[in-house]
C-alpha positions as CSV (number, residue, x, y, z in Angstrom):
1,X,0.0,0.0,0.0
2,X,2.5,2.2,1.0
3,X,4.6,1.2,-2.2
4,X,1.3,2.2,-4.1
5,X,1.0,5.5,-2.3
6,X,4.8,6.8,-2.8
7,X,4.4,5.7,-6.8
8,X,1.1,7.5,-7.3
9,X,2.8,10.4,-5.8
10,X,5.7,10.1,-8.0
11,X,3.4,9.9,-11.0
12,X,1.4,13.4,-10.1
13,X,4.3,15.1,-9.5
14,X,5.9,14.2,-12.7
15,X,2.4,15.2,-14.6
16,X,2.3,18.3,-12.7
17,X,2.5,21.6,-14.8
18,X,5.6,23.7,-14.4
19,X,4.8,26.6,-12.3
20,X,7.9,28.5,-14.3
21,X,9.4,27.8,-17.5
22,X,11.6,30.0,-19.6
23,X,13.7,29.4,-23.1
24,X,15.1,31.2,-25.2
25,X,13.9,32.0,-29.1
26,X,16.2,32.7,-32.4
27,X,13.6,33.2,-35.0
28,X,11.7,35.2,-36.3
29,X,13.5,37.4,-33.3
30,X,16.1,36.7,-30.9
31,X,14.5,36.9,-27.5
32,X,14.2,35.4,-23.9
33,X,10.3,34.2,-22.5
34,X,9.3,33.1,-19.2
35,X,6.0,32.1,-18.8
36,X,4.4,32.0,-15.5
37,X,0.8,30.1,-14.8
38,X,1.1,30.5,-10.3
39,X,0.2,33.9,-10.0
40,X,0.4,33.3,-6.1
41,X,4.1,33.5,-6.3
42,X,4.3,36.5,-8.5
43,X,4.3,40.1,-7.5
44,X,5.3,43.8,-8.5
45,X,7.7,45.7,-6.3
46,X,8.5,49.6,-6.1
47,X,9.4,51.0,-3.1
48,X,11.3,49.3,-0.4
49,X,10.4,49.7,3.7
50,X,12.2,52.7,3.6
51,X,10.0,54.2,1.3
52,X,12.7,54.2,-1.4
53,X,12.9,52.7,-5.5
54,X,14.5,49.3,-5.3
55,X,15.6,50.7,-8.5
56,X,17.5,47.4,-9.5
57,X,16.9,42.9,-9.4
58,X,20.2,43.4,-6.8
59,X,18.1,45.6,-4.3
60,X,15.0,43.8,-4.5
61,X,16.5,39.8,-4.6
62,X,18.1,41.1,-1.3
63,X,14.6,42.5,0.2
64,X,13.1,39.1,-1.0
65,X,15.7,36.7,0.3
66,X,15.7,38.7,3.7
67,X,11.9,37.8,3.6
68,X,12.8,34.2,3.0
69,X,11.9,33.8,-0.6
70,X,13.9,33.1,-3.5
71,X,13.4,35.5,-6.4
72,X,13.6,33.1,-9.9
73,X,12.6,35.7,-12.2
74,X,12.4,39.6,-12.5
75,X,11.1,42.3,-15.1
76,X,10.7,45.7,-15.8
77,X,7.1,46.4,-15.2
78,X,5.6,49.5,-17.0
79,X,6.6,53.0,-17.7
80,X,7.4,55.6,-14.8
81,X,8.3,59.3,-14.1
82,X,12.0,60.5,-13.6
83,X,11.0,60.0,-10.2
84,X,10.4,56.6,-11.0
85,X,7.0,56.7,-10.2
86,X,4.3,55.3,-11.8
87,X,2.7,56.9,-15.1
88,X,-0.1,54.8,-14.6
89,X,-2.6,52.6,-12.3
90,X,-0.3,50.4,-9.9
91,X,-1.3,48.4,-7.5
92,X,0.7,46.4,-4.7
93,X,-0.4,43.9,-2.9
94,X,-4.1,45.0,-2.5
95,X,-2.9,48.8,-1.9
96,X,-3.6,51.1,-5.1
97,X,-0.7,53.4,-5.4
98,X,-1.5,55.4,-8.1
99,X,-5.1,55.4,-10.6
100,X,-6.0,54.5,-13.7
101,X,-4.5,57.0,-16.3
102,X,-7.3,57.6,-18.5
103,X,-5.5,60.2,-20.2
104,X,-5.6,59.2,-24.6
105,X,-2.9,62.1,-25.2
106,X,0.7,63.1,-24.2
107,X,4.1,62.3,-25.3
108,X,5.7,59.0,-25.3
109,X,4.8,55.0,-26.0
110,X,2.6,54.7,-23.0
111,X,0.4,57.3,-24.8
112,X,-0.6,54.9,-27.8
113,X,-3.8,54.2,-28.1
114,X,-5.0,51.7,-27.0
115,X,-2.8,51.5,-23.9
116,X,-4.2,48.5,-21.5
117,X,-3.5,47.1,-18.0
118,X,-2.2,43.8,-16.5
119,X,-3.7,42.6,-13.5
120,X,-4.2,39.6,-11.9
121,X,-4.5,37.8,-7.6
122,X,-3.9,35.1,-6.6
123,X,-6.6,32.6,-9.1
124,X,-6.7,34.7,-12.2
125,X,-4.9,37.2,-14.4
126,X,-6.1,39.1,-17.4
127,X,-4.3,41.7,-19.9
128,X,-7.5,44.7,-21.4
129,X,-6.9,47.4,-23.1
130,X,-7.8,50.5,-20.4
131,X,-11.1,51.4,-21.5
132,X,-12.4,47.4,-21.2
133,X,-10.5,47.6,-17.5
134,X,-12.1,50.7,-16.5
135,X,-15.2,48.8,-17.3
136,X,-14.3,45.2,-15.4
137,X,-14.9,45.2,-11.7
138,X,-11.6,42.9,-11.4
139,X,-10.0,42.7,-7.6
140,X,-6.9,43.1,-8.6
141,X,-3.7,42.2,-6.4
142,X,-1.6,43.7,-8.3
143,X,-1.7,45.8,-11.6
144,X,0.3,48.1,-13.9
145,X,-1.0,49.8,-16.7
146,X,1.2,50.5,-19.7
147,X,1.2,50.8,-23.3
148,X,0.8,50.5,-25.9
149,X,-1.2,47.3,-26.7
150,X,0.6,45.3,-29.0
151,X,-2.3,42.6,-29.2
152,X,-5.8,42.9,-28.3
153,X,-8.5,40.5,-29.2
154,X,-6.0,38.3,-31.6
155,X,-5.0,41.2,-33.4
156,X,-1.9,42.6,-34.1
157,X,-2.7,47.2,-33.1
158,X,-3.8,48.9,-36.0
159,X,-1.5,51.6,-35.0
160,X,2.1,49.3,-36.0
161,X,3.6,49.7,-39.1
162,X,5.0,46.7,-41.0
163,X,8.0,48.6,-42.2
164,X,8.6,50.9,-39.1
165,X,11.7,52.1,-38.8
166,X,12.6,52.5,-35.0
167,X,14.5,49.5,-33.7
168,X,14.7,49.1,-30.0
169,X,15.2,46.1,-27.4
170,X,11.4,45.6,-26.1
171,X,9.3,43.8,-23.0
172,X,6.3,42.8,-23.1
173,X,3.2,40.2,-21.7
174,X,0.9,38.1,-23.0
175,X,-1.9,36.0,-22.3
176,X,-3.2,32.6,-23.3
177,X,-5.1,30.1,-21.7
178,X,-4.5,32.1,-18.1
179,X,-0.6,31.7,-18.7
180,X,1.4,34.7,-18.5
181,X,4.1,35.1,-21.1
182,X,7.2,37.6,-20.2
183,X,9.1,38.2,-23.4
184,X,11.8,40.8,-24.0
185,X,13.6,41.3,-27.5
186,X,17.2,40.1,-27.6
187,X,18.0,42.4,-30.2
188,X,16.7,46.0,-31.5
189,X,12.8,45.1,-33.0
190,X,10.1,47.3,-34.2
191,X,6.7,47.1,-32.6
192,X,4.9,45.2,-35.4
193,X,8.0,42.7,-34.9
194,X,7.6,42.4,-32.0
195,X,3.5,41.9,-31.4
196,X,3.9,39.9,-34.3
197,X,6.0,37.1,-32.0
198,X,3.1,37.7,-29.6
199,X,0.7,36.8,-32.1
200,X,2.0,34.2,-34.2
201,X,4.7,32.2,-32.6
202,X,2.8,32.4,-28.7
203,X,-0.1,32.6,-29.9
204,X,-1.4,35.1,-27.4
205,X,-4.8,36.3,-27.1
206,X,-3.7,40.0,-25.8
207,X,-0.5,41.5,-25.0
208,X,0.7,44.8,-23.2
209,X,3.9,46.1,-24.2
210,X,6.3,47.2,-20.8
211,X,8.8,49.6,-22.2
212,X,11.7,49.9,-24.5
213,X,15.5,50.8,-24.0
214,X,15.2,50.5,-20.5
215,X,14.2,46.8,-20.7
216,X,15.5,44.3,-19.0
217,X,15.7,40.9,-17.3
218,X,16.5,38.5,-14.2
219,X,16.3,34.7,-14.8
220,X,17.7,32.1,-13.1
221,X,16.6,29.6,-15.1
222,X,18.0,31.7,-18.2
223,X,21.2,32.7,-16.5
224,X,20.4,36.5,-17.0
225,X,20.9,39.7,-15.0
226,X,20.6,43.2,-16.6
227,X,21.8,45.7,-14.5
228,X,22.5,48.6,-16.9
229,X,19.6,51.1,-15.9
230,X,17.7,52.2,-12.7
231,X,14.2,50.9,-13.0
232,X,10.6,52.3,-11.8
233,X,7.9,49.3,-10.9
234,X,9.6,45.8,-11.2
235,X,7.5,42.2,-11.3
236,X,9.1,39.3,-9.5
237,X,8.8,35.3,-9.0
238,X,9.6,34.4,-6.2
239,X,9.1,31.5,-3.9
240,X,9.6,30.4,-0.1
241,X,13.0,29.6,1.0
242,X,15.1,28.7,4.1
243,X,15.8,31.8,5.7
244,X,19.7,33.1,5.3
């Protein structure tokens, strides 16, 4: 019986879903994906108990291992002020720290319309443009808004150009099936490139594009660490660990 028991459990854990997987991508554009489906474990970070930007994955692995969990996977997390405040809705841990931007004018990517918001707790997540948000009574845990869409609906924004000319390393997320998909650009892509590998090769029902430039990465499972520029909101995996 016993024998029974330990070999059932051996089967279900080797049939359970990854709660974290990542790979890497050479075509149709070099890039890095993590996709995440336990959105109990995953969490956006700003300011630190002393009411200060973590700023970078250094800062914030520290907070996180000091709390006893071990951060697997980090990202830039939407667009911010020089302040590195917010431009748009955030919220943390149940706390709203800045509202929904509703604003369809003003300079810069987070501006293009449609712009959208990624929210999710801890059973569901969901990536809608702002005005379909705005409608949704979600109780969100967390959520950032940002912008532009890059897919909504299964559709690539009307607003891309195929043969755009500005080239940039991007990050974005997209949804299928309630998994999250994390993807930045290994190498300078235009936006239609880029929602394009949302689209096509992920197959993503929506996706929210993060930022530009400024993106960057933290993957264990990847063996990445950007650390070239300050950041604003970040979004972290993490899970418990043996305190150090």
């Amino acid at each position: 019986m016993k024998a029974s028991f330990l070999a059932l459990s051996l089967f279900a854990a080797q049939q359970a879903p990854a709660k974290l997987r990542s790979w890497e991508s050479e075509e149709p554009i070099q890039s890095a994906v993590v996709e995440v489906r336990d959105f109990k474990n995953l969490g956006l970070y700003l300011y630190s108990p002393q009411n200060t930007p973590y700023l970078t994955f250094s800062r914030l692995e520290a907070a996180l291992r000091k709390g006893c969990r071990s951060m697997q996977f980090a990202m830039n997390a939407g667009m911010y002020h020089s302040d590195f405040s917010p431009v748009g809705l955030y919220v943390e841990n149940g706390q709203q720290l800045r509202e929904l931007n509703k604003a369809k004018h003003g300079f810069g990517n987070f501006f293009i319309q449609p712009n959208g918001v990624l929210a999710w707790n801890d059973q569901k997540a969901l990536i809608q443009t702002t005005e379909a948000f705005q409608r949704n009574h979600f109780k969100a845990k967390y959520a950032t808004q940002s912008g532009p869409m890059l897919v909504i609906n299964g559709r690539i924004n009307t607003n891309f150009l195929q043969d755009a000319s500005s080239h940039k390393i991007r990050n974005g997320v997209g949804i299928k099936d309630q998994k999250l998909y994390f993807v930045i650009s290994r190498e300078p892509v235009t936006f239609y490139q880029f929602a394009s590998y949302f689209k096509d090769s992920l197959k993503t029902d929506n996706a929210l594009y993060l930022d530009g430039s400024i993106s960057s990465i933290y993957s264990t499972g990847l063996n990445l660490h950007d650390a070239s520029r300050d950041l604003g909101p970040m979004l972290a995996y993490s899970e418990p660990s043996a305190c150090k």
